[in-house]
MIMARRO-569654 format. One line per 3 residues: their letters; for each residue x, z, y of N, C-alpha, C. Coordinates in nm, 4 decimals. Example, Ala and Ser with C-alpha at 12.3 -4.5 7.8 and 13.67 -1.06 7.14 Angstrom:
as) 1.3190 0.7800 -0.5690 1.2300 0.7800 -0.4500 1.3200 0.7800 -0.3300  1.2850 0.7080 -0.2250 1.3670 0.7140 -0.1060 1.2900 0.7870 0.0030
//
This chain:
xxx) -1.3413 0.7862 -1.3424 -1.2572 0.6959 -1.2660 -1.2096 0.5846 -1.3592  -1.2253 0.4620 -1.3551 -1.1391 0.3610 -1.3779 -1.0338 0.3423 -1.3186  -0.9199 0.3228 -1.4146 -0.7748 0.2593 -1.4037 -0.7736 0.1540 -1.4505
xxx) -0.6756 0.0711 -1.3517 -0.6486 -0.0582 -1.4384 -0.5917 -0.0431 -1.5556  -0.6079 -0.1708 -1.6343 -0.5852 -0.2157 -1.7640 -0.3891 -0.2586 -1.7899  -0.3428 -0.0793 -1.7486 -0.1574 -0.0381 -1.7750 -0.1552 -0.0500 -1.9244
xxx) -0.0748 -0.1326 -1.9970 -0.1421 -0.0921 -2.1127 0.0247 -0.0313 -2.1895  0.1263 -0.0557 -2.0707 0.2989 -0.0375 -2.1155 0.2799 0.1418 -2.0840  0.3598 0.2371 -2.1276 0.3612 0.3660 -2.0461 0.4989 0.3619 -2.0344
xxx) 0.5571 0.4868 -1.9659 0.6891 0.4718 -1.9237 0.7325 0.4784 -1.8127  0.7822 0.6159 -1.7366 0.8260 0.6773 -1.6375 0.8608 0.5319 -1.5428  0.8186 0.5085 -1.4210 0.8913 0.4100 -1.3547 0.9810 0.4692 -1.2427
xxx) 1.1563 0.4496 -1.2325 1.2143 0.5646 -1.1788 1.3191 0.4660 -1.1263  1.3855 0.4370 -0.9631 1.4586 0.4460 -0.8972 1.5733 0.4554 -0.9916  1.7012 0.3490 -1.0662 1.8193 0.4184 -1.0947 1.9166 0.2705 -1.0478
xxx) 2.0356 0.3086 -1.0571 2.1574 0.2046 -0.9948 2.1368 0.0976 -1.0971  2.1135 -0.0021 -1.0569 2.1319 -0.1366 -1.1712 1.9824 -0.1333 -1.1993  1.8948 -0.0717 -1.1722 1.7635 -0.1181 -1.2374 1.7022 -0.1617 -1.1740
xxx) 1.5924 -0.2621 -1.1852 1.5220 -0.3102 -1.0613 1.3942 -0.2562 -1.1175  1.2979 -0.1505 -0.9805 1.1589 -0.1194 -1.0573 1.0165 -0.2146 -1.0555  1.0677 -0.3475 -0.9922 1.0177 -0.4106 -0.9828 0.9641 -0.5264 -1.1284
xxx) 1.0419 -0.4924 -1.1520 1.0827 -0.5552 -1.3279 1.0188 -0.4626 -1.4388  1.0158 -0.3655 -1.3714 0.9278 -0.2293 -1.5464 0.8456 -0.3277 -1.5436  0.7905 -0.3181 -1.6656 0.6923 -0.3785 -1.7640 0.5566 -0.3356 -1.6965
xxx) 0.5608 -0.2126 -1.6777 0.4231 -0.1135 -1.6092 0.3889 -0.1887 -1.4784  0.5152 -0.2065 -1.3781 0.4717 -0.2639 -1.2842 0.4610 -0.4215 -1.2892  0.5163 -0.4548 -1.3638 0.4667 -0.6318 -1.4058 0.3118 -0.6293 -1.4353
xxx) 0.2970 -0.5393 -1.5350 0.1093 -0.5407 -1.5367 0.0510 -0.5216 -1.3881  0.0866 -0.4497 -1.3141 -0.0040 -0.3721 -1.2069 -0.0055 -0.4857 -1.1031  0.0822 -0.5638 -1.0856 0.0944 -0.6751 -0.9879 0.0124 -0.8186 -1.0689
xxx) 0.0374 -0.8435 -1.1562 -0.0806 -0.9284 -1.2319 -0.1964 -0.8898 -1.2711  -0.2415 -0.7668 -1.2554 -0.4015 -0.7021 -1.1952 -0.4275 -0.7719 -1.0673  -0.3166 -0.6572 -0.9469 -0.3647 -0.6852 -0.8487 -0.3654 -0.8119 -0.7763
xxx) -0.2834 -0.9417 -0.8504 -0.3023 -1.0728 -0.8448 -0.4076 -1.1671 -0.8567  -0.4918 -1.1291 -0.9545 -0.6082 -1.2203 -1.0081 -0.7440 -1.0801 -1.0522  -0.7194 -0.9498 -1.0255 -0.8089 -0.9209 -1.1041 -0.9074 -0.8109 -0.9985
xxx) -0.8136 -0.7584 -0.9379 -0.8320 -0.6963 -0.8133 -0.9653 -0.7546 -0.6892  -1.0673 -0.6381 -0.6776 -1.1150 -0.6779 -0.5858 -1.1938 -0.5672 -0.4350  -1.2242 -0.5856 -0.3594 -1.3237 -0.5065 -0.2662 -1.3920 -0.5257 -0.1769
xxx) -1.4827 -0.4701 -0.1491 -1.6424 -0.5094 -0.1078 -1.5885 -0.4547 0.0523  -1.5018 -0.3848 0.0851 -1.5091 -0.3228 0.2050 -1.4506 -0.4293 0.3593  -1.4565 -0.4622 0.4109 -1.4764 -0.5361 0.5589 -1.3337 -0.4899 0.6311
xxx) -1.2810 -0.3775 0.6278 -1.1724 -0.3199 0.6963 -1.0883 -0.2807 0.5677  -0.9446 -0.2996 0.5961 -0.8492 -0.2051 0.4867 -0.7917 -0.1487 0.6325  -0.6987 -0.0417 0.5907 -0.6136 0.0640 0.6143 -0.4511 0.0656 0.5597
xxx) -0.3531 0.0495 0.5822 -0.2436 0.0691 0.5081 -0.2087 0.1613 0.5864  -0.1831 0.2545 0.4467 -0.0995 0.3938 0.4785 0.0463 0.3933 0.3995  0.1653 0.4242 0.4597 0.2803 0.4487 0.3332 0.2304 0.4925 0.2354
xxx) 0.3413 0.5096 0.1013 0.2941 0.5681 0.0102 0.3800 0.7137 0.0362  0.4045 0.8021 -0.0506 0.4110 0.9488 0.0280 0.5373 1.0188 -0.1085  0.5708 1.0774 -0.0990 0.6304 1.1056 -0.1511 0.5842 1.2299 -0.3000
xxx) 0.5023 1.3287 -0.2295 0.4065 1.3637 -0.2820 0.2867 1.2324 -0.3505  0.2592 1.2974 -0.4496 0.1215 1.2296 -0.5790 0.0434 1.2645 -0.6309  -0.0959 1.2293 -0.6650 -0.1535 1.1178 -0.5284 -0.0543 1.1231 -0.4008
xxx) -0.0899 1.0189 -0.3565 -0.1048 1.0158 -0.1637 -0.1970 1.0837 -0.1054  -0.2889 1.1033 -0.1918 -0.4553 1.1365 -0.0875 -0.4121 1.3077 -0.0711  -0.3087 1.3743 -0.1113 -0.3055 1.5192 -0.1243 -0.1565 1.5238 0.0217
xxx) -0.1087 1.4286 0.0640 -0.0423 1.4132 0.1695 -0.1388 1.4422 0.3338  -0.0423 1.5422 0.3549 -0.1266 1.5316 0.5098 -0.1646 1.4126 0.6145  -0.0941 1.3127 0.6113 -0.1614 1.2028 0.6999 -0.2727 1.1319 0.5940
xxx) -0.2487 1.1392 0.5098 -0.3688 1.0783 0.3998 -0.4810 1.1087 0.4310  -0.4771 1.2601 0.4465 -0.5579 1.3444 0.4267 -0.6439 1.3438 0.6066  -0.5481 1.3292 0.6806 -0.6274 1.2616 0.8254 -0.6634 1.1650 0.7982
xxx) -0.6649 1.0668 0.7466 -0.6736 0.9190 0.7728 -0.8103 0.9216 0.6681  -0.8451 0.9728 0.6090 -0.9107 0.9689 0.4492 -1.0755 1.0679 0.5766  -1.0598 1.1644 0.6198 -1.1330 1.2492 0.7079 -1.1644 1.1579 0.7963
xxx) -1.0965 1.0623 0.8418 -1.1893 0.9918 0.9749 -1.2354 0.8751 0.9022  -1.2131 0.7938 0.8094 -1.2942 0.6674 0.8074 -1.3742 0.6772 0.6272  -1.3440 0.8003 0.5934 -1.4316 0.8242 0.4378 -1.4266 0.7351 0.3489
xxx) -1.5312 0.6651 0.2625 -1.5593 0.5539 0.2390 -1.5818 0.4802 0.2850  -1.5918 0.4075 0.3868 -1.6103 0.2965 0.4874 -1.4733 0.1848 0.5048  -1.3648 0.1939 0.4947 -1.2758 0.1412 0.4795 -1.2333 0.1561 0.3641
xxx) -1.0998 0.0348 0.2990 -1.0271 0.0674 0.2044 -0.8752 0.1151 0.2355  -0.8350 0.1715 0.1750 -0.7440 0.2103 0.2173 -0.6578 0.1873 0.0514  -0.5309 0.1278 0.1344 -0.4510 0.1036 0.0557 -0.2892 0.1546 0.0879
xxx) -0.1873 0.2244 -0.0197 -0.0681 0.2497 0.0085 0.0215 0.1617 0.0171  0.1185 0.1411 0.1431 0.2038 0.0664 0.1364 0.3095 0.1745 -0.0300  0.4030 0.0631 -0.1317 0.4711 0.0952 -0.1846 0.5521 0.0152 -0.3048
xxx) 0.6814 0.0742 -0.2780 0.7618 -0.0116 -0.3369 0.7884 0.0719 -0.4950  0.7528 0.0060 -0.6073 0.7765 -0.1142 -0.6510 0.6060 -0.1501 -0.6574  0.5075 -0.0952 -0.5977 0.4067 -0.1318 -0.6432 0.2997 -0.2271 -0.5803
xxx) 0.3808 -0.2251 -0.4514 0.3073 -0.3178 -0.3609 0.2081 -0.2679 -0.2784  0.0695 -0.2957 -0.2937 -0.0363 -0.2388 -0.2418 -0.0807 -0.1164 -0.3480  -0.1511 0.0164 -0.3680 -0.2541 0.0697 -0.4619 -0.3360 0.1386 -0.3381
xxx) -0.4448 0.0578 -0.4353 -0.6134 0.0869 -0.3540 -0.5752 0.2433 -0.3623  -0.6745 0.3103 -0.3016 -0.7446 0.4297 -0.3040 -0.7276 0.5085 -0.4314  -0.8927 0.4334 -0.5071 -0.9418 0.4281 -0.6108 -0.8003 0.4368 -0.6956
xxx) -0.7372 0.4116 -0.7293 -0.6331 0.4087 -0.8144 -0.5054 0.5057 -0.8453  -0.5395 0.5638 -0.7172 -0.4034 0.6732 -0.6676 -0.4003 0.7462 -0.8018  -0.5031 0.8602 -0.8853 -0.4682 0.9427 -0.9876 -0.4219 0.8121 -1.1250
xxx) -0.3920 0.7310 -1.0841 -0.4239 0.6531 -1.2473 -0.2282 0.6300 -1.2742  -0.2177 0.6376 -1.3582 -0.0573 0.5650 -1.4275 -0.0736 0.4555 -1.4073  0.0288 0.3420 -1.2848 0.1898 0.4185 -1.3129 0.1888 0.4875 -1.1446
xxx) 0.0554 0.4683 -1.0604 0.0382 0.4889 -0.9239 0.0983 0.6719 -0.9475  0.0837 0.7807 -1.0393 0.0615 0.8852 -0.9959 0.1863 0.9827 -1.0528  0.3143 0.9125 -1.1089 0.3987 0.9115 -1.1688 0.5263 0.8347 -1.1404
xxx) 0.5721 0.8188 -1.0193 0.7040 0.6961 -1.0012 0.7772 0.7550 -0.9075  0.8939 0.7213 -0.9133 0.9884 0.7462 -0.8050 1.0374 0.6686 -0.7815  1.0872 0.5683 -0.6518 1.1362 0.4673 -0.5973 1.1509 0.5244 -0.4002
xxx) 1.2881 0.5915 -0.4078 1.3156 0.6387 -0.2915 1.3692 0.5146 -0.1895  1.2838 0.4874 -0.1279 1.3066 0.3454 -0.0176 1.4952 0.3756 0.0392  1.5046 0.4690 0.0470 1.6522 0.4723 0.0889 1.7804 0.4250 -0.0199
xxx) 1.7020 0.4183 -0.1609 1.7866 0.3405 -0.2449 1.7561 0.1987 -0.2636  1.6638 0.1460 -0.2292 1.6263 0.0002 -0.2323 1.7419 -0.1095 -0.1725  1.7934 -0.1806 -0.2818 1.8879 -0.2954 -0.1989 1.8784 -0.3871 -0.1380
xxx) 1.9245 -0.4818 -0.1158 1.8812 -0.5740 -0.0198 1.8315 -0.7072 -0.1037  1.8524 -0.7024 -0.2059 1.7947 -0.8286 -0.2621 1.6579 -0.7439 -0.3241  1.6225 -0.6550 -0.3239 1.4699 -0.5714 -0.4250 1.4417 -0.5771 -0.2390
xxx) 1.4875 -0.5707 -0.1097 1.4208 -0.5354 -0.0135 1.3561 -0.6960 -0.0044  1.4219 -0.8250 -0.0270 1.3780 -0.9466 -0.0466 1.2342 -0.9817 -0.1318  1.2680 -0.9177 -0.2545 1.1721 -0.9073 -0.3748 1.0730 -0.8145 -0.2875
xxx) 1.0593 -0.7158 -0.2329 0.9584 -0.6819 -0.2168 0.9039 -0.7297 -0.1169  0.9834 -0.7899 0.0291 0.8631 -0.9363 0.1165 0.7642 -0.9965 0.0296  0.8815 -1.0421 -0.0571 0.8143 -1.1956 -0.1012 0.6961 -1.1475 -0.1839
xxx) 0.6868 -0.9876 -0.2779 0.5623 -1.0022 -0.3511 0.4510 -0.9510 -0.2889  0.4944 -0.8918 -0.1451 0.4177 -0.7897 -0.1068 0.2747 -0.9421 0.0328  0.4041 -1.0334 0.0244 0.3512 -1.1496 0.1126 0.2072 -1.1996 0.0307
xxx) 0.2773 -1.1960 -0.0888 0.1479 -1.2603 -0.2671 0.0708 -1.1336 -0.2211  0.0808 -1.0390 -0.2233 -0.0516 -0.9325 -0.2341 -0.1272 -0.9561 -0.0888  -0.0811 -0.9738 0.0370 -0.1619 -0.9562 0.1386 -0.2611 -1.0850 0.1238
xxx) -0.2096 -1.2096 0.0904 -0.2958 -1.3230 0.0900 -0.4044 -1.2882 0.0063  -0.3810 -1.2098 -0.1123 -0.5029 -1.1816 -0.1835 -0.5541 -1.0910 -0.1400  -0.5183 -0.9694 -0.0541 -0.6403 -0.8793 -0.0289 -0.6812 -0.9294 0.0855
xxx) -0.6137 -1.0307 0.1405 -0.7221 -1.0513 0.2858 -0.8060 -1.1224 0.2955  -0.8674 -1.1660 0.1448 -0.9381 -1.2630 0.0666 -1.0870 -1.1809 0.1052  -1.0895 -1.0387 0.1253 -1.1863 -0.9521 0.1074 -1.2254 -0.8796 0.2607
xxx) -1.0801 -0.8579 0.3074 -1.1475 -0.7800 0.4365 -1.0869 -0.8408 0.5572  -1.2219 -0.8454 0.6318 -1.2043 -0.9349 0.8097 -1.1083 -0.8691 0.8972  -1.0365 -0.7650 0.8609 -0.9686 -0.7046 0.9391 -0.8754 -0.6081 0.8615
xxx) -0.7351 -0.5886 0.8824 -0.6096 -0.4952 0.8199 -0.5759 -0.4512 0.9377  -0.5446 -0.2963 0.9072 -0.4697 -0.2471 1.0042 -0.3420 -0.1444 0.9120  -0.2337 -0.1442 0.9767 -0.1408 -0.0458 0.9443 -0.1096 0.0344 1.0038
xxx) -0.0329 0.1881 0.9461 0.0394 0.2696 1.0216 0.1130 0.2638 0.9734  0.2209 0.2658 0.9548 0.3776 0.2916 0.8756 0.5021 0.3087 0.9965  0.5841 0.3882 0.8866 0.7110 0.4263 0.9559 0.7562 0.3022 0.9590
xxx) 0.9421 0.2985 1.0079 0.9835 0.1837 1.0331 1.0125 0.1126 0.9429  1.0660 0.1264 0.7784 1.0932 0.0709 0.6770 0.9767 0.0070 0.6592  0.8006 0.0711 0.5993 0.7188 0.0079 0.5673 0.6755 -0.0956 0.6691
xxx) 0.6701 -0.0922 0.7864 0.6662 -0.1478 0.9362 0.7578 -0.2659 0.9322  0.8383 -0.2685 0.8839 0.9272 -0.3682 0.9043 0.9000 -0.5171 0.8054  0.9096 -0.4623 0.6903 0.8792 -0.5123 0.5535 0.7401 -0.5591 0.5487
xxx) 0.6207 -0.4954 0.6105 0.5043 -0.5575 0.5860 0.4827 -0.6516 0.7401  0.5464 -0.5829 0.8285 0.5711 -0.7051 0.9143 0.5793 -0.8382 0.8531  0.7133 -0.8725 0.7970 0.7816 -0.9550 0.7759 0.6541 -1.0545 0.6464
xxx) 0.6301 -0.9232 0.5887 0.5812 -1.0162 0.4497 0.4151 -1.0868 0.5003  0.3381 -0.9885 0.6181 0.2496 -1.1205 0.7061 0.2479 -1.2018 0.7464  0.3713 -1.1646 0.8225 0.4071 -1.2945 0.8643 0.4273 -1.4231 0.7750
xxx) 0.4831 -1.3964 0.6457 0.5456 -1.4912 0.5876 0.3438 -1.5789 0.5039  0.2917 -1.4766 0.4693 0.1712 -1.4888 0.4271 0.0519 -1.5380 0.5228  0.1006 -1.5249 0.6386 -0.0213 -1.6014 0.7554 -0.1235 -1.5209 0.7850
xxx) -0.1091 -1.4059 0.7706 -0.1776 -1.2666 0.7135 -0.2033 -1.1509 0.8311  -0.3171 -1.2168 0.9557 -0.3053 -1.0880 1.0697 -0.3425 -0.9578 1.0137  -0.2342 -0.8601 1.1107 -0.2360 -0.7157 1.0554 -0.2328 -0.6246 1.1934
xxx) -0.3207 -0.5617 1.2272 -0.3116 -0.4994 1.3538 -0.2290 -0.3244 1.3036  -0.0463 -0.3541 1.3649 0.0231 -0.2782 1.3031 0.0060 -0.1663 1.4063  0.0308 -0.0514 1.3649 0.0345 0.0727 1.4454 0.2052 0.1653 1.3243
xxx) 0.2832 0.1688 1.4883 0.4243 0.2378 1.4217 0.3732 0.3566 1.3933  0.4340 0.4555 1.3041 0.4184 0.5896 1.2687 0.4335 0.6662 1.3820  0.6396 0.6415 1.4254 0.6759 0.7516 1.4861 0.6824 0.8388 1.4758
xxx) 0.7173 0.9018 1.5623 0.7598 1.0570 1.5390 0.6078 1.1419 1.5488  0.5003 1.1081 1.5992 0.4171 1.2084 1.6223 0.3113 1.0783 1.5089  0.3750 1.0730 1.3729 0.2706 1.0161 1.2364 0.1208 1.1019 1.2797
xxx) 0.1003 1.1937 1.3190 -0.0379 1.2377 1.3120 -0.1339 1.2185 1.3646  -0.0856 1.2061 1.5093 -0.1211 1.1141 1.6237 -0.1484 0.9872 1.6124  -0.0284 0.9129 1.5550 -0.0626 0.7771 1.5222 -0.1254 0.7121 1.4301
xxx) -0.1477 0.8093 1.2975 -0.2848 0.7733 1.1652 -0.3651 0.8463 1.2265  -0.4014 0.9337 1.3246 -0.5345 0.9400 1.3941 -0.5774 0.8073 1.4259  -0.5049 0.7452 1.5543 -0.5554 0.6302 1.6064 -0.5560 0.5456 1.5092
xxx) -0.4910 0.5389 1.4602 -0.5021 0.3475 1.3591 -0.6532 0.4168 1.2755  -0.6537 0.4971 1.2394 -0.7865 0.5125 1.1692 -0.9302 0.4969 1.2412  -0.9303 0.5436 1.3721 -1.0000 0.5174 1.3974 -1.0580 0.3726 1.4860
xxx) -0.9005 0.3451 1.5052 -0.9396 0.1631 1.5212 -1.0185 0.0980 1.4161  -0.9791 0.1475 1.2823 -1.0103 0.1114 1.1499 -1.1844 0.1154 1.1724  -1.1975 0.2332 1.1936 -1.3232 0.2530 1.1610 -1.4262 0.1792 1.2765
xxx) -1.3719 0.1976 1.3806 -1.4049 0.0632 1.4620 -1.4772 -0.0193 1.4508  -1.3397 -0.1030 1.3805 -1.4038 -0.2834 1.3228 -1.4926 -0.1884 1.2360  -1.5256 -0.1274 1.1178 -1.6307 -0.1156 1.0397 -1.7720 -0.1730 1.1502
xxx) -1.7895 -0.0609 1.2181 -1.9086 -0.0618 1.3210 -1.9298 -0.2127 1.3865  -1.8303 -0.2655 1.4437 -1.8325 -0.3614 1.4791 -1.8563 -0.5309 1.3966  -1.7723 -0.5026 1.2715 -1.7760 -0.6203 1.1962 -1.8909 -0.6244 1.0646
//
């Protein structure tokens, strides 16, 4: 497996007064996925990121990952990290962080529109079609940051029955594959 080129180490961790947007680790990972970042695939997928690490060992992952395989990309919604591909989930600082969205303030909830707006323009550089599932926090926030980016995203809410609903968005996903 290739990991990007982290070259800082260093727990990235949720604390009062810190912004994790600012670690050094994640300053590299967003100037990867700025200019260096790329994919061949036609459809992405946004899934939250999970609390459990990897994501891919999370049960909706783990639906969503079963219906569209390799054929889509699939990327985690997550704060402080923005987008992480797939491919990247076992690598530092993706497989190692804590940033509990219920501590996020309102000016890091700002910071993360505005960088997460910079990441969609660049991955939609690659695929003819995004779709999301997310609860209401990630739902809200990547709403907002498409919008701000010009960036169509065919959103699907979590809800209460998440299993149900990364069934369907996945297989909308896989869809456009066939189709596009």
């Amino acid at each position: 497996m290739n990991c990007p080129p982290i070259t800082y180490r260093g727990r990235v961790v949720k604390e009062d007064g810190v912004d994790p947007f600012k670690h050094p680790a994640v300053v590299e990972w967003h100037n990867y996925l700025f200019t260096e970042w790329h994919s061949e695939k036609k459809v992405a997928l946004l899934l939250p990121c999970t609390e459990k690490k990897p994501y891919h060992l999370s049960p909706t992952h783990k639906i969503a990952e079963s219906i569209v395989k390799d054929q889509v990309q699939i990327y985690s919604v997550s704060e402080p990290m923005l987008l992480v591909p797939r491919e990247f989930e076992d690598c530092y600082p993706f497989n190692d962080y804590d940033y509990p969205p219920s501590k996020m303030t309102a000016e890091e909830k700002e910071e993360f529109i505005e960088l997460l707006s910079k990441a969609l323009n660049v991955v939609s550089k690659y695929h003819e079609v995004i779709v999301a599932v997310l609860p209401r926090h990630h739902f809200n926030v990547v709403s907002e940051a498409s919008k701000r980016a010009g960036v169509k995203i065919e959103m699907y809410n979590y809800g209460r029955l998440s299993f149900k609903s990364v069934k369907e968005a996945s297989l909308k996903a896989l869809y456009y594959v066939k189709i596009t």
